[in-house]
C-alpha positions, 0 to 999 in steps of 0.5 A: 409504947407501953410494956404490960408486966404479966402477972398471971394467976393459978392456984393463988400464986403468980406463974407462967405457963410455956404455950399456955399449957397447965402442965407446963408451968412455972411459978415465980411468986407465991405472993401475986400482989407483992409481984404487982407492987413490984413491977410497979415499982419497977417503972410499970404504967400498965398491969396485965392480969390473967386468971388462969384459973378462971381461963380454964375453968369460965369462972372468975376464981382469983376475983378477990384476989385481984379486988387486993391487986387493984387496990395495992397498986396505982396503976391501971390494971388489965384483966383476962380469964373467966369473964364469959357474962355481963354480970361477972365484968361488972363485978371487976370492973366495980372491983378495981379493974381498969378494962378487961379482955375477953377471950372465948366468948368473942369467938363463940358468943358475938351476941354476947361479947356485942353486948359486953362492948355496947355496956362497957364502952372503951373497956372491953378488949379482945385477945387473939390467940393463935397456933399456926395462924389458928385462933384457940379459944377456952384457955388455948386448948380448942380451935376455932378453925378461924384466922385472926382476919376472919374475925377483925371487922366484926371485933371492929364493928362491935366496938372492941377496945382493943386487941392482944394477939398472942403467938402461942407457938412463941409464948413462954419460949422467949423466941422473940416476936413474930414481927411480921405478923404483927406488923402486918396486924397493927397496920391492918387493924383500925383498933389498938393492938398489943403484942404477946408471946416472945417478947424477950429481950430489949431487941423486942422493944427496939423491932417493935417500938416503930410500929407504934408510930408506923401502925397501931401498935400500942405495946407488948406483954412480957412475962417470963422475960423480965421474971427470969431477967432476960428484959429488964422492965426498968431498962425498957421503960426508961429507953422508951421514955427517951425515944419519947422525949 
């Protein structure tokens, strides 16, 4: 099981935003980069980015900044935000970036997200974010009208990488996760899926941790957790490391 730090990007420092609200956000660090060291340092195997700004606004605002991340840290490093053409996946890819995650564009462009899958193979993943069981898309603040499920087999057949599904209701809340759902996701999908959204304590690992050999859990995100101290990614990662041993 792997626990992905977030370190999420707006405005040049390291936030996080309560349901994926712009106003509703916290800053932790002004230094992003010294964050991903950090998280590194504290046991880390994985780094999950997101460019808010570049959620937000379809362009990818922070790519020099995250060039420096991917190359301050030896860990590979997942990336969301404003990766919405070929030619923008490539440039992070060449920066550094280990595989990315496609949001809206999965939902509004199959074509297109198609083709990124097909250019980049095994390096494209796709996050499903939902409210009341609806998928959101340009940063959380349009819906679909469609349901994880509705959109499962094409993700599949169009060769994703694997998938985040994020609980806006519980994101930022540190509520704990929506374990049934994701139970029933992890056990559905033939892809990896990662979980998001109310992960907050070490009780989260424990309730997860068996679908990682139940179904195809491959771990969880966590960001204001293990910032505000409530899960200590050191902890974490060492209790993984003994269930595995």
């Amino acid at each position: 099981m792997i626990i992905f730090p977030a370190v999420d990007i707006k405005g040049g420092r390291a936030v996080r935003l309560k349901q994926g609200r712009a106003d509703q956000e916290t800053v932790f660090s002004g230094d992003p980069v010294a964050m991903a060291k950090h998280w590194q340092d504290q046991g880390g195997k994985w780094l999950h980015v997101i460019d808010l700004d570049g959620a937000f606004s379809g362009d990818p605002v922070n790519k020099e900044l995250i060039r420096t991340i991917c190359s301050g840290v030896s860990i590979p490093v997942q990336l969301g935000g404003g990766i919405r053409d070929i030619a923008t996946a490539k440039a992070y890819l060449d920066a550094g970036v280990e595989r990315l995650i496609i949001g809206t564009i999965a939902l509004t462009e199959p074509e297109l997200f198609g083709a990124m899958c097909k250019e980049f193979p095994g390096r494209i993943g796709v996050s499903l974010d939902a409210e009341g069981g609806k998928l959101k898309t340009k940063g959380w603040v349009e819906d679909s009208g469609l349901t994880v499920y509705d959109v499962l087999p094409r993700m599949t057949e169009q060769g994703a990488a694997f998938i985040i599904y994020t609980d806006i209701d519980r994101d930022g809340m540190q509520s704990g996760v929506n374990v049934e759902a994701l139970a029933e996701l992890a056990r559905r999908s033939e892809l990896p899926v990662i979980a998001a959204g109310g992960v907050a304590t070490m009780d989260d690992v424990y309730n997860l941790y068996p679908l990682t050999r139940e179904a195809n859990l491959q771990g969880a995100i966590t960001g204001k957790a293990i910032y505000e101290g409530s899960l200590n990614l050191a902890e974490a990662m060492s209790w993984i490391a003994a269930q595995q041993a």
